[in-house]
C-alpha positions in Angstrom: -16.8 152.8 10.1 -14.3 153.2 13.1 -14.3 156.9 12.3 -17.8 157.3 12.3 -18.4 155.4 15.8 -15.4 157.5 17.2 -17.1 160.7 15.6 -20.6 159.9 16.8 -19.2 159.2 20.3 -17.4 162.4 20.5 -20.0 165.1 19.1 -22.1 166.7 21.3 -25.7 167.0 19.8 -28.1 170.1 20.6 -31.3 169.8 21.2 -34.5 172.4 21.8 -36.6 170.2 24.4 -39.5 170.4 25.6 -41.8 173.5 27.2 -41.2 173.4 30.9 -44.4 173.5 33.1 -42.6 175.6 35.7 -40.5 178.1 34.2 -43.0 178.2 30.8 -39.9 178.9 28.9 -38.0 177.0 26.2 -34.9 174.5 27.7 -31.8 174.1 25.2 -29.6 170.7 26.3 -26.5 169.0 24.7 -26.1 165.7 25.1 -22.7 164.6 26.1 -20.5 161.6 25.6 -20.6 159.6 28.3 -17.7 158.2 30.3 -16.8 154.6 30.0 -15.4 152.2 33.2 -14.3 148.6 31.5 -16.7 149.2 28.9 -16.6 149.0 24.7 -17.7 152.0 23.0 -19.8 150.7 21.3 -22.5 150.9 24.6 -21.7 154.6 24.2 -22.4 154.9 20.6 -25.8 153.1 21.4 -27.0 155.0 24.4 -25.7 158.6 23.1 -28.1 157.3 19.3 -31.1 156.4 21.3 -31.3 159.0 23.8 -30.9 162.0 20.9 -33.4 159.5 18.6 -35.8 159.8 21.9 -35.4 163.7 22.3 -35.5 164.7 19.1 -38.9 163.0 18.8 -40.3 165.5 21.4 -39.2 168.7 19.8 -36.3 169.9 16.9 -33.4 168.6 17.0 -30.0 170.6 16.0 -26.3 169.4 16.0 -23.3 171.6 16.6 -20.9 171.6 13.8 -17.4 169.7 14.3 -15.6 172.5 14.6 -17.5 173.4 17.9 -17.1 169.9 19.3 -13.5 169.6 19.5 -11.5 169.1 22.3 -14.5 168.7 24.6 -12.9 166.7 27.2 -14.5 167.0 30.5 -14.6 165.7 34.5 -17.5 164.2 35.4 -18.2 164.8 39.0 -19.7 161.9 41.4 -20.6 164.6 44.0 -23.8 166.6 44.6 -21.4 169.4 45.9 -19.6 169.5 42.5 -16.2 170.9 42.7 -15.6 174.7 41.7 -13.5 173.7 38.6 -15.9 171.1 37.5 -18.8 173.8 37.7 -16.5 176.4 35.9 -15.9 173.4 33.0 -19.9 172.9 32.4 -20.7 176.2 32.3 -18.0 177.2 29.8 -19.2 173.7 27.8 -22.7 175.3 28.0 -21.7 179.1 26.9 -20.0 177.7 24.5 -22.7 175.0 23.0 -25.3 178.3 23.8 -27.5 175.9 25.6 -28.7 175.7 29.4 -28.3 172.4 30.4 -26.0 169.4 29.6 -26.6 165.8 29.5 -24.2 164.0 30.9 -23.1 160.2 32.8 -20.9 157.4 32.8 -21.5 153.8 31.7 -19.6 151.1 34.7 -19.6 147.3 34.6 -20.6 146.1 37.8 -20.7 142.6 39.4 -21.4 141.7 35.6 -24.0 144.0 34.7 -23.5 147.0 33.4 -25.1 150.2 35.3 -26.1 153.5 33.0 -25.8 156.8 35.2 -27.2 160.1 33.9 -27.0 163.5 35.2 -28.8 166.3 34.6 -26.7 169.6 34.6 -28.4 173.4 34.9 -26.3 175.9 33.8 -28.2 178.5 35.7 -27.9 176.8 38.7 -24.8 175.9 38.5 -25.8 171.8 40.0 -27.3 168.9 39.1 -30.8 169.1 39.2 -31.2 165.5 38.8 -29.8 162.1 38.3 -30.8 158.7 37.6 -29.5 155.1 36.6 -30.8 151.9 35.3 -28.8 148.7 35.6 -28.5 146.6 32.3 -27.3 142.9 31.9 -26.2 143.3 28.2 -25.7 145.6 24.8 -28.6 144.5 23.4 -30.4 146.3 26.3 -28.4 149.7 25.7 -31.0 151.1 23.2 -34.4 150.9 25.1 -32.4 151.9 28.6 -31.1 155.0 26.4 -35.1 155.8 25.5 -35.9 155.6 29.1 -33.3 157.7 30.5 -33.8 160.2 28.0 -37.7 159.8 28.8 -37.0 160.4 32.6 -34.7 163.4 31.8 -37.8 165.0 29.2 -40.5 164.5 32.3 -38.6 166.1 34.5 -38.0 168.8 32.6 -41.4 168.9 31.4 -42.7 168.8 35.7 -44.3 165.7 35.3 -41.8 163.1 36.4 -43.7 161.0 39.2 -41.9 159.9 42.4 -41.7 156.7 44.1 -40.9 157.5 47.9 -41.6 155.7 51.0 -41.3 152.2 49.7 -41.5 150.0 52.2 -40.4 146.2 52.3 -41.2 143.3 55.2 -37.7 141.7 56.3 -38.7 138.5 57.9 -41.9 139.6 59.4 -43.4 136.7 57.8 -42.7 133.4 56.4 -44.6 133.0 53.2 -44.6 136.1 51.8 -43.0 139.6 51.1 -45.2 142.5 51.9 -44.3 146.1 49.4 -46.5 149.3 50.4 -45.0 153.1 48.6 -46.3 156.3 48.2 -46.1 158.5 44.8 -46.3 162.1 43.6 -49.1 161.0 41.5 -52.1 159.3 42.7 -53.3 157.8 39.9 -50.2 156.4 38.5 -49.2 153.0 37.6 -46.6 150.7 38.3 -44.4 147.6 37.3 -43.0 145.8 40.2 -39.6 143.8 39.4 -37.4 141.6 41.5 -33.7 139.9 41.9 -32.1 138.3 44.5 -28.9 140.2 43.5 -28.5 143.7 43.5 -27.2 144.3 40.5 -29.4 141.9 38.5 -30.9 140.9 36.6 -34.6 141.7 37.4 -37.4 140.1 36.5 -40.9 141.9 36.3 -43.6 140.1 38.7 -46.4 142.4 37.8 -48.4 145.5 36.2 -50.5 146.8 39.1 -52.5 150.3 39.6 -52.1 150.4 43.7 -49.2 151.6 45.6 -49.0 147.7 47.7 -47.9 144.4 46.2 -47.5 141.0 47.9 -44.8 138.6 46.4 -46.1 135.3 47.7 -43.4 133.3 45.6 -40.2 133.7 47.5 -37.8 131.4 49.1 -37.6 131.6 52.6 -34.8 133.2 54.2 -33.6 134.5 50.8 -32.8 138.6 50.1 -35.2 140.0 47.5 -34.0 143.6 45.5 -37.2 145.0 44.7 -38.0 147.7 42.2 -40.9 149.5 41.7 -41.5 152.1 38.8 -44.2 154.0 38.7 -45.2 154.8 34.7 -45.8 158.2 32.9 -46.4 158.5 29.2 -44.8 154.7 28.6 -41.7 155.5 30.3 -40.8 153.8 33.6 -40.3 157.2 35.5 -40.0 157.6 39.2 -38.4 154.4 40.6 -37.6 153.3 44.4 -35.6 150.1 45.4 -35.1 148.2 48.4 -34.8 144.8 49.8 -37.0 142.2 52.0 -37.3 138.7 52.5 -39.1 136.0 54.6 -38.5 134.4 57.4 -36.8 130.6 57.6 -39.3 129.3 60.1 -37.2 128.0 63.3 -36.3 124.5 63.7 -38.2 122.9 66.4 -34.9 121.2 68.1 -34.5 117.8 69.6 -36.9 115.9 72.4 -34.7 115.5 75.5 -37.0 112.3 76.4 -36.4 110.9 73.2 -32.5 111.6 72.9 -32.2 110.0 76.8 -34.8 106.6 75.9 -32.6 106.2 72.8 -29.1 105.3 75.2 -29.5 101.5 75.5 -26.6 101.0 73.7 -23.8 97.9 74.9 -20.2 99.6 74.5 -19.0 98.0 71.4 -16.1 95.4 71.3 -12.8 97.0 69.2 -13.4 95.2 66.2 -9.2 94.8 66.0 -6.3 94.9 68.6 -5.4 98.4 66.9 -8.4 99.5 67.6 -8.6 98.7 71.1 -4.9 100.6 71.5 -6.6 103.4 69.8 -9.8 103.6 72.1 -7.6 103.2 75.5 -5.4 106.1 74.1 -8.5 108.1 73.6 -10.0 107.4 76.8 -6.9 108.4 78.8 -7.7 112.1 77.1 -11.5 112.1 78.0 -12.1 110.5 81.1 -11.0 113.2 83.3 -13.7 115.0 81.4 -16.4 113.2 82.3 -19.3 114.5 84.3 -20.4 113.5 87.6 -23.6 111.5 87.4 -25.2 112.9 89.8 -24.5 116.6 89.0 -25.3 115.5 85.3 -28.9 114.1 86.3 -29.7 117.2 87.8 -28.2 119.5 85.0 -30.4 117.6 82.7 -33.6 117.8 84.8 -33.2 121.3 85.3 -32.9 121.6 81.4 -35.4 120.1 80.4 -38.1 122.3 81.4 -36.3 125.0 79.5 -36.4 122.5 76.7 -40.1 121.9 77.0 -41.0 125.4 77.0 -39.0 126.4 74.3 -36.7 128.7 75.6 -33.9 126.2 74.6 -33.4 124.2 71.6 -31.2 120.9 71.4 -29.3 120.4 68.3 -27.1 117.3 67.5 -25.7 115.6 63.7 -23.5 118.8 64.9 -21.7 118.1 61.6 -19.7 119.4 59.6 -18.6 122.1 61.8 -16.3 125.0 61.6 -13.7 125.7 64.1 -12.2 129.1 65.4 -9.2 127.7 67.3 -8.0 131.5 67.8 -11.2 132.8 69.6 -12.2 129.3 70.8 -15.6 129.0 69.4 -17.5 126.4 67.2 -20.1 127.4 64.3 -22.4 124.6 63.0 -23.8 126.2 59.9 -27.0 124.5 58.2 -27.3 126.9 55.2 -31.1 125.8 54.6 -32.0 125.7 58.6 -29.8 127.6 60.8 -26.5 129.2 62.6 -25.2 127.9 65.7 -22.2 129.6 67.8 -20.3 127.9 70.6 -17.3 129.5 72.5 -16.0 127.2 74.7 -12.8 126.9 76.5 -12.9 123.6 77.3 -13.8 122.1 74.0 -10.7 124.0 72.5 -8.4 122.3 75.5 -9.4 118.9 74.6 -8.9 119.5 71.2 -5.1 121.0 72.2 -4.3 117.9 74.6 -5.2 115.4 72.1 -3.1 116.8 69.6 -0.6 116.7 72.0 -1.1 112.9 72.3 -0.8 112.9 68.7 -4.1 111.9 68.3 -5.6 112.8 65.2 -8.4 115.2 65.1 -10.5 113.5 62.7 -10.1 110.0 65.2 -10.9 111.7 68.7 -12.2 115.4 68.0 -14.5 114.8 65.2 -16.2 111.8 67.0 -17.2 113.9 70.2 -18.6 116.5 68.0 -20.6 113.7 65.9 -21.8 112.7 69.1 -22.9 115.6 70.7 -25.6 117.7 71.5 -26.0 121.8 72.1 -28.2 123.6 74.0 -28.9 126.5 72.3 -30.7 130.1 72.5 -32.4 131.8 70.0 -30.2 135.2 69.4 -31.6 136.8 66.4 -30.9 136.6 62.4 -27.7 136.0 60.8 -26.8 137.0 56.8 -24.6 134.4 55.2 -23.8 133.8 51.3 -25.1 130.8 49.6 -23.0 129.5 46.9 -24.6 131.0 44.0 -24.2 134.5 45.2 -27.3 134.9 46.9 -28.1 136.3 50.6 -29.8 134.1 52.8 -31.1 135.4 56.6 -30.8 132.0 58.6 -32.0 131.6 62.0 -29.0 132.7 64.7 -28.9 130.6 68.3 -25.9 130.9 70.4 -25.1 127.6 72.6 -25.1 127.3 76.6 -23.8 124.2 76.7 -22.4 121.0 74.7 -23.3 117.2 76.1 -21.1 114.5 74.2 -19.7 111.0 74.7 -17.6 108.6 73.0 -19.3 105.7 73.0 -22.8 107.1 71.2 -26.3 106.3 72.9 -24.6 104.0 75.8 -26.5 102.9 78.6 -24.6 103.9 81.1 -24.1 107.7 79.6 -24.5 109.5 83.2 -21.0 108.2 84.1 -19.9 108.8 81.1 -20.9 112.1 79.3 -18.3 115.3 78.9 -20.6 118.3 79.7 -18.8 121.8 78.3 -20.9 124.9 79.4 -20.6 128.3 77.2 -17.4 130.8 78.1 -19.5 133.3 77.6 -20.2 135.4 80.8 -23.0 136.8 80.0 -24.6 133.9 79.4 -22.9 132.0 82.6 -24.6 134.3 84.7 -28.2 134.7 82.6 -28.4 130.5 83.1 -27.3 130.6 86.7 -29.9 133.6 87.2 -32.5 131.4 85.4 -31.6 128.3 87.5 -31.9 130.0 90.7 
């Protein structure tokens, strides 16, 4: 049985296809084994059976003899341009088989599925006169891709092989819904419409539809879409375009600055041990030089807060967990459902370095400003992060002007005892002072 497989997967089968519309003449083609990447051979044996099973249904089919099959080892080029020795191969392949085009491809595992790529060679031409690829999850799918490949190769030859072009795909334009609109080479074709949220699979088919627009009203916000849409000739999923699109996370609203101020009533706490009073003097020895001036505080916040209420800044806090970039002094607060927050500061980074030096813990000092702060943040744009299933998810991107914390959390007395850290940025420096002014 070995032998056989081997056998089948090394023979090169003839076949007279179909009449071509264009040339009106009779097309010879030999199918060639294709070349495996981290694959069994047994995908080979299946594809090469279907596609030859598929062809031969369309016109006679003929197979070489084994003596003309030997030794037919051959490059298979990745290039349009395909190299002068590569061309010089085919053709001799060709001459040899007496036919005037060659079948040819490679099956690849990628990213666990398993991608099919088929290439149509002229031997008159000397190129590829076209190529084509389906992606597969498993071998049980290698028969019907096989029909379909073959299927695309037989419409093309025949003329009649539609194509999907202009496909266009909405990237966050709106928040409930993904918006498809494509053209095709023939206007009275039909279409399935598949989707994944990984680009290699697998796809799922949302619909059967007979106009060139779909809406996919059943996403998840923020999350990339790979979108697929084959247009259908004779039964075969023919001419096929893909892209991606998504919708938008809608914006967080932020924080009321009237709300976060009337909440700071607060007594300061007594230490709860005589350890813990040691602890909070050594802490405040770090911060108190950091603290704010009350009066230049009071006006930074007034000033603020009609940025605040018109929106053009956002206050953030439960600031964690956070990520820290000690090396480029900058903060990220990642909410992987919400939103992406960046904060270079200098400052924040020096306290961080001068408690250390106390040897003050970072989870007892550092962590604790950070749980108690607050950023004042600008809306920058969209950021692509991974999810931890593999996914791509487009979150919301803000980039912080400033950073208000305290020790002692919602304290009374917070003007005279706040630590206000503006951005490092210059940029942004001057686009505040510019706005203040």
């Amino acid at each position: 049985m070995k032998k056989v497989l081997l056998l089948i997967s090394a023979c090169i089968l003839l076949l007279s296809t179909v009449n071509s519309n264009s040339a009106r003449e009779t097309t010879s083609l030999a199918v060639l084994p294709f070349k495996l990447t981290r694959v069994s051979a047994s995908y080979q044996t299946a594809l090469l059976g279907s596609m030859t099973s598929f062809l031969g249904q369309q016109s006679s089919v003929s197979t070489t003899s084994i003596s003309r099959t030997k030794g037919v080892g051959y490059p298979l080029s990745s290039r349009k341009n395909i190299p002068a020795s590569y061309r010089n191969t085919y053709n001799k392949i060709a001459a040899n088989l007496g036919v005037s085009h060659l079948v040819m491809g490679r099956i690849v595992k990628v990213n666990g599925a398993f991608k099919i790529e088929t290439k149509l060679y002229s031997r008159g031409n000397s190129e590829f006169l076209y190529e084509t690829d389906e992606l597969i999850q498993s071998f049980n799918e290698t028969g019907e891709t096989g029909r379909i490949l073959a299927g695309r190769v037989n419409l093309f030859l025949s003329g009649i092989l539609p194509y999907v072009y202009n496909l266009d795909i909405t990237r966050g334009e709106y928040y409930d819904r993904v918006i498809l609109s494509w053209s095709c080479s023939e206007k009275r074709a039909g279409y399935h419409v598949y989707r994944s949220a990984y680009q290699y699979g697998p796809y799922k088919k949302l619909d059967e539809i007979s106009t060139s627009k779909y809406i996919d009203r059943d996403t998840e916000p923020g999350i990339r879409y790979w979108y697929k849409i084959y247009s259908i000739k004779k039964g075969i999923p023919a001419g096929v375009a893909e892209r991606y699109g998504y919708s938008a996370i809608r914006p967080p609203k932020g924080e009321d600055m009237d709300d976060i101020i009337d909440a700071k009533d607060n007594n300061i706490p007594p230490p709860s041990s005589s350890t813990e009073a040691r602890k909070r003097k050594k802490h405040l020895n770090i911060i108190e030089d950091y603290y704010m001036n009350s009066i230049k505080l009071r006006f930074v916040i007034f000033v603020g807060k009609y940025y605040v209420r018109s929106g053009k800044v956002l206050i953030f806090n439960d600031l964690y967990p956070y990520h820290l970039d000690r090396k480029n002094l900058t903060m990220y607060v990642i909410d992987r459902d919400k939103y992406y927050i960046k904060f270079y500061c200098q400052k924040l980074i020096k306290i961080l370095r001068e408690a250390e030096a106390a040897g003050i813990k970072r989870a007892d000092l550092f962590d604790r400003l950070i749980k108690n702060g607050m950023l004042f943040c600008i809306r920058t744009g969209t950021v692509r992060i991974k999810t931890e299933d593999g996914r791509t998810r487009y979150l919301p991107s803000y980039e912080a002007l400033g950073m208000a914390t305290e020790y002692f959390k919602n304290y009374k007395d917070w003007p005279s005892h706040t630590i206000m850290m503006s951005t490092s940025n210059e940029h942004l420096s001057k686009e505040m002072e510019k706005r203040a002014n």
